[in-house]
C-alpha positions in Angstrom: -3.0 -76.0 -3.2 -4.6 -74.2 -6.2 -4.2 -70.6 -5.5 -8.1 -69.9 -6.6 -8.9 -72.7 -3.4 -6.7 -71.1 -0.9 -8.1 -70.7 2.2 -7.7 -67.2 4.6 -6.6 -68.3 7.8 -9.1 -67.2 10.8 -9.1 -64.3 12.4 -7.0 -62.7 9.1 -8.1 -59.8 6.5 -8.1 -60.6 2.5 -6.2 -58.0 1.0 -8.8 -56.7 -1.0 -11.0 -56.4 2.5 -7.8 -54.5 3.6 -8.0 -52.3 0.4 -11.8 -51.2 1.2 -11.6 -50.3 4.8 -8.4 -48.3 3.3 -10.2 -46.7 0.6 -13.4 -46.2 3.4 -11.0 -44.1 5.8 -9.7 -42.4 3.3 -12.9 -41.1 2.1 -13.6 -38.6 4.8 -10.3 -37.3 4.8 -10.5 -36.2 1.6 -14.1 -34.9 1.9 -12.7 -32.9 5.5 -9.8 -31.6 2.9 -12.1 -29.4 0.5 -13.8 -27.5 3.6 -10.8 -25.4 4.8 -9.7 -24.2 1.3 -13.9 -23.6 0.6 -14.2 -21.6 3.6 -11.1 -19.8 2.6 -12.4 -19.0 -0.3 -15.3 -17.2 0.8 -12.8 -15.2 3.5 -11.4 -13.9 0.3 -14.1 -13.0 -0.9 -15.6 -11.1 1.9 -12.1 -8.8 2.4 -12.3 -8.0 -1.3 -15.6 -7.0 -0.8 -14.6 -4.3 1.5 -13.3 -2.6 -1.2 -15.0 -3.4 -4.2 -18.3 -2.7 -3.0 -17.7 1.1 -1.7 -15.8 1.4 -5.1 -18.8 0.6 -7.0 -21.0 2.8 -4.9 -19.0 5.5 -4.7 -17.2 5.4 -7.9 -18.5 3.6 -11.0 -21.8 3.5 -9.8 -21.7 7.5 -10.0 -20.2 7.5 -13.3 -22.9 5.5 -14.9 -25.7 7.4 -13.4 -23.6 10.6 -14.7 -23.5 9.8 -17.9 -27.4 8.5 -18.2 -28.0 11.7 -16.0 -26.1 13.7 -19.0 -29.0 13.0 -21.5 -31.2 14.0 -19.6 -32.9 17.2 -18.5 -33.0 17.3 -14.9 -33.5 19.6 -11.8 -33.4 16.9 -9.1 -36.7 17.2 -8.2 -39.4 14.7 -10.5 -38.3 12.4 -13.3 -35.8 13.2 -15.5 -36.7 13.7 -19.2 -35.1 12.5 -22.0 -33.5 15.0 -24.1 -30.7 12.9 -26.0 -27.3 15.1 -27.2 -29.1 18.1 -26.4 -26.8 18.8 -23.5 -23.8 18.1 -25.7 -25.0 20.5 -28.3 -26.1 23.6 -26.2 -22.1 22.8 -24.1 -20.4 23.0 -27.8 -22.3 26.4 -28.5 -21.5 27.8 -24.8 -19.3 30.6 -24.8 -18.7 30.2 -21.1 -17.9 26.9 -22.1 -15.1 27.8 -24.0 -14.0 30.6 -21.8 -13.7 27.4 -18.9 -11.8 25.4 -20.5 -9.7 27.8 -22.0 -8.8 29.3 -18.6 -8.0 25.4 -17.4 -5.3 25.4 -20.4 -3.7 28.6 -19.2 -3.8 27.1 -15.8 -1.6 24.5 -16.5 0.4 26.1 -18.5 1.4 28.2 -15.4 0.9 25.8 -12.6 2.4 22.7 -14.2 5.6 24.1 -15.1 5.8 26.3 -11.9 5.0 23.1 -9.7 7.5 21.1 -11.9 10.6 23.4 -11.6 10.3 25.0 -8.2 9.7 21.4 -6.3 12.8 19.9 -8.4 14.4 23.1 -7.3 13.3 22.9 -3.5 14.4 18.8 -3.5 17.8 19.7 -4.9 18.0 21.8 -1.8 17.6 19.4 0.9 18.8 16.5 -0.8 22.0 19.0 -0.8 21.8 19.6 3.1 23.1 23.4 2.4 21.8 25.8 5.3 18.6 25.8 7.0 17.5 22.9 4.4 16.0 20.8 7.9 13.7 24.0 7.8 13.3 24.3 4.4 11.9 20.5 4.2 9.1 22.0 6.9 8.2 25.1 4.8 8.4 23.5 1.5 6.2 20.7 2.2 3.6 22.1 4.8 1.2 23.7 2.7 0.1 20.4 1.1 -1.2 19.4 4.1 -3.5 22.8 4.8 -7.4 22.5 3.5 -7.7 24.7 0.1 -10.1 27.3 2.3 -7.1 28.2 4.2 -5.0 28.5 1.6 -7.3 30.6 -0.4 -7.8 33.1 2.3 -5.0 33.5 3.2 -3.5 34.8 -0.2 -6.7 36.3 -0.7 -5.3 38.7 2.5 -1.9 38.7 0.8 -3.2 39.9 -2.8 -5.2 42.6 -1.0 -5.2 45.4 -3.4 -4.8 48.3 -0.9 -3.6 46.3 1.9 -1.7 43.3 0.7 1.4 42.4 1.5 2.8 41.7 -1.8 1.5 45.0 -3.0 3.4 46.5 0.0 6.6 45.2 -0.3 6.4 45.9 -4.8 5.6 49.6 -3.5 9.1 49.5 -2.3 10.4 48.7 -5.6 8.5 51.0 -7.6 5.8 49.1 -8.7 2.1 50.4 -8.2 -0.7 48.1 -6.6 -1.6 45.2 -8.7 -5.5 44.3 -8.7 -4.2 40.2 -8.7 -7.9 39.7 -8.0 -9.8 41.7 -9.1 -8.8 42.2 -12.3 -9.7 40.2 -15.6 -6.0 40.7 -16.2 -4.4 39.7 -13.1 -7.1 37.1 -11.5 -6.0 33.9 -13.2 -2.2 34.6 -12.3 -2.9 35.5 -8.8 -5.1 32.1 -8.5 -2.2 30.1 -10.3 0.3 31.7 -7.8 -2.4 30.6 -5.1 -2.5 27.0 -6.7 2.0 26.2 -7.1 2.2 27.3 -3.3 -0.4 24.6 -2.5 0.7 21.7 -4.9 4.5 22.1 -4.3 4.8 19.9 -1.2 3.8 17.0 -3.1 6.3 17.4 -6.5 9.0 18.5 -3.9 8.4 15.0 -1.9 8.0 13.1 -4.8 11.4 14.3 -6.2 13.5 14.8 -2.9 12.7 10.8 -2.5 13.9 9.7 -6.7 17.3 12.3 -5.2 18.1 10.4 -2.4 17.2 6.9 -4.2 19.8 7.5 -6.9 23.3 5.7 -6.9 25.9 7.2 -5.2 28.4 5.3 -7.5 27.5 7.8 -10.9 28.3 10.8 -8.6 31.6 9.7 -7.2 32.7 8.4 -11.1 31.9 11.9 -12.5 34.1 13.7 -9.7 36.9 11.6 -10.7 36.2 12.7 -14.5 36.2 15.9 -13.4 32.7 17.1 -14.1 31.1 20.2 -13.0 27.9 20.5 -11.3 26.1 21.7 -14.3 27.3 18.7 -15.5 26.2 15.7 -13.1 22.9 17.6 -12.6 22.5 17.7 -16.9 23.9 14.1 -17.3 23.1 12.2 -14.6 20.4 13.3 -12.3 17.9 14.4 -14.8 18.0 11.5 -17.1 17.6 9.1 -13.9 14.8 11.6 -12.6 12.7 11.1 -15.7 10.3 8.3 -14.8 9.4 11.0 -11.6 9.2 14.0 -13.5 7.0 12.4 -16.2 4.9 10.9 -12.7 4.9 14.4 -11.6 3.3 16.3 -14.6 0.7 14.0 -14.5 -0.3 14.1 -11.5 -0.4 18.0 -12.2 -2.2 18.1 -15.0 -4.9 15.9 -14.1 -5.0 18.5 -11.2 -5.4 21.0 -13.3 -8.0 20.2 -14.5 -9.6 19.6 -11.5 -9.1 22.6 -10.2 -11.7 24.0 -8.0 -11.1 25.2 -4.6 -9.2 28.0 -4.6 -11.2 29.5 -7.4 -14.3 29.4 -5.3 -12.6 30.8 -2.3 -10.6 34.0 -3.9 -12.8 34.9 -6.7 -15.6 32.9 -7.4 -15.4 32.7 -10.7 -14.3 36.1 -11.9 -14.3 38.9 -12.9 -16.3 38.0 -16.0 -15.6 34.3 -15.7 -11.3 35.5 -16.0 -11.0 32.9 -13.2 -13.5 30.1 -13.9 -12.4 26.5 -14.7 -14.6 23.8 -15.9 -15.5 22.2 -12.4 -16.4 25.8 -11.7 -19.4 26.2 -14.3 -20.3 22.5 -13.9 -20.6 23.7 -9.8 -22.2 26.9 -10.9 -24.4 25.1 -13.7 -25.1 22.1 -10.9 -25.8 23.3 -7.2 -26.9 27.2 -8.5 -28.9 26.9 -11.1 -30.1 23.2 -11.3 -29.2 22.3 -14.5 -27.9 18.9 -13.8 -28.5 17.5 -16.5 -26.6 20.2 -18.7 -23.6 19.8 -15.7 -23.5 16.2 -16.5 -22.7 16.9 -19.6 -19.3 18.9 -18.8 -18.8 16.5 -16.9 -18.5 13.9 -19.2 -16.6 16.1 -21.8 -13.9 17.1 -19.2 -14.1 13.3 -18.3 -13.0 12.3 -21.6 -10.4 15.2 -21.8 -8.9 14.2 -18.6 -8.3 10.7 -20.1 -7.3 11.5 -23.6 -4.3 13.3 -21.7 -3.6 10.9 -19.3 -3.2 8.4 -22.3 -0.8 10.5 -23.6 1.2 11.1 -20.9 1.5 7.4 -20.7 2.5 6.9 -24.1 5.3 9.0 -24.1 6.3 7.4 -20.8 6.6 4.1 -22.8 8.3 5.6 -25.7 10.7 7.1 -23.6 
């Protein structure tokens, strides 16, 4: 028989009837497959949301209004008036200006080294386990965790000039009182002083955790070379400690820059602005005097300064 007169027996399904009720059950299958990884989708979407929308809020959302805000005079209350690069112009012809962010560069050039070497110092300790280091590890690292009020008063007590305890036990030695506040000399040494006792927990963390992470192996090869001490710590543990101790600085210096808290607790700014740091004046330009506009400003010039030197820092990260 001619295949194109074939007949189907009865009660039997053409193949090509077969092939649509196929393709016709198959068809809300695949429809039912899109909705999971849809709804997924959107899951996402909401978790990430958690986060990005308090971060634009709180974070770039600030930022944009602070640099609008910057030309602009302003005293919070009615409109704020359009002045243009006013605010930059009167901050470049401050003198108190200058006198802030020169006392921020003295800053670190105190705290960041201090921090630096006395928490590589303390983590060599430990990581050593020589006497008393299970204390040490407690003392070294609790003052991190203390609010900047208590730490300020409680070397504001300690710097005392007439009843300090660090002017009592020099007195022993010879040396006369010390004004360490109060002073134009002194002020900015006693607040850095202040600042390396509070920051040390976290270099001193940082750095007792790249010790202990460090091959065992390099150690035990150098004491079969023979090498001293000076040696292992010159050749081996400093060049492996270099990633942390860049980390480290930077962290410091951004700090640094930042730094705030214990100025407004010891000295509040001086004697004659000896102790003031940028955040300072913008506080003291800001909340006292209402110049918000002209804080914005600062704000935006110790912005920019704050990432010109973390840029750096990361550069010579890479290089290295």
């Amino acid at each position: 028989m001619p295949a194109d007169l074939r007949v189907e027996p009865v009660g039997s399904v053409s193949s090509r009837s077969r092939t649509g009720l196929e393709t016709h059950r198959q068809r809300p299958a695949r429809a039912n497959r899109h909705r999971p990884s849809e709804r997924n989708d959107w899951v996402g979407y909401a978790f990430v949301a958690l986060f990005t929308l308090p971060f634009f809020l709180f974070n770039i959302l600030p930022i944009l209004f602070g640099i609008y805000l910057s030309f602009t005079k302003w005293g919070v209350f009615g409109a704020p008036q359009w002045v243009g690069l006013k605010n930059y112009t009167d901050a470049f012809h401050d003198q108190f200006v200058r006198i802030a962010f020169r006392n921020v560069v003295l800053y670190g050039a105190i705290i960041v080294p201090g921090v630096t070497v006395l928490g590589f110092i303390c983590a060599i300790y430990v990581n050593r386990r020589w006497p008393l280091s299970s204390l040490a590890r407690l003392c070294f690292f609790s003052p991190y965790v203390v609010s900047a009020t208590v730490i300020g008063l409680v070397w504001v007590w300690l710097f005392d000039t007439q009843f300090g305890l660090i002017n009592h036990y020099l007195g022993h030695v010879g040396i006369g009182n010390i004004p360490w506040l109060t002073s134009t000399d002194w002020s900015l040494v006693g607040v850095s002083i202040a600042s390396i006792w509070w920051d040390l927990g976290l270099a001193f963390i940082l750095f007792l955790a790249a010790l202990q992470d460090l091959p065992r192996d390099l150690y035990d090869a150098a004491d079969v070379d023979g090498a001293s001490g000076w040696q292992k710590l010159r050749l081996i543990t400093l060049p492996q400690m270099k990633p942390v101790i860049s980390m480290v600085v930077t962290l410091q210096l951004i700090s640094t820059l930042r730094i705030f808290s214990q100025i407004y607790v010891m000295t509040d700014g001086g004697p004659a602005s000896s102790s003031s740091s940028v955040i300072f004046y913008i506080y003291t330009m800001a909340i006292r005097r209402g110049l918000f506009g002209y804080a914005a400003a600062i704000s935006m010039m110790l912005f920019a300064v704050i990432l010109v030197v973390t840029l750096i820092q990361r550069q010579l990260i890479r290089e290295r």
